[in-house]
N, C-alpha and C positions, 0 to 999 in steps of 0.2 A: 504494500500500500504506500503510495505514495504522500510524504508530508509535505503540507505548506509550508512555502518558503516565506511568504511575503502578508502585509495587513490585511488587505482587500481579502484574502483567499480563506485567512486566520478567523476572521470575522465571519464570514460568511459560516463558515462552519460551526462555530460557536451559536451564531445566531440559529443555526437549524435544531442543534442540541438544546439550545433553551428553549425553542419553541414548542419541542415535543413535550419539554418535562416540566412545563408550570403546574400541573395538575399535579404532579406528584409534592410538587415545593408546598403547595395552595393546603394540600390535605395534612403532609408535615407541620407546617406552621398552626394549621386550626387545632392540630392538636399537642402540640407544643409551650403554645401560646394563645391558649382559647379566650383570656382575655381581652385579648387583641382583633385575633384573625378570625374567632370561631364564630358561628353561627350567631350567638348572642351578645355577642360585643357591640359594646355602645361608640356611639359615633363619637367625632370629637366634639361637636357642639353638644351633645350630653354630658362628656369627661369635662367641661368648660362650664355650662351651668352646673354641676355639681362643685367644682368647684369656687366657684361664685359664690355660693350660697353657704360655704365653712365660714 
């Protein structure tokens, strides 16, 4: 197999790799960091009026 030598070519490939595997990143993170990413995570204008109101 041939490796890229040059940016254009580096990128491109990387860019196909990530494209396949944001699903996989997307389910990682929700459960990782459910505060955050998971299904029930609050937006930032909720993390923003709760804190408002301490």
């Amino acid at each position: 197999m041939d490796r890229p030598r040059y940016g254009a070519e580096v990128t491109q490939r990387q860019t196909r790799y990530l494209r396949a595997q944001w699903r996989a990143l997307a389910w990682w993170l929700a459960r990782t960091y459910p505060e955050h990413y998971g299904p029930n995570a609050k937006s930032v204008e909720q993390l923003l009026d709760e804190y408002r109101r301490q």
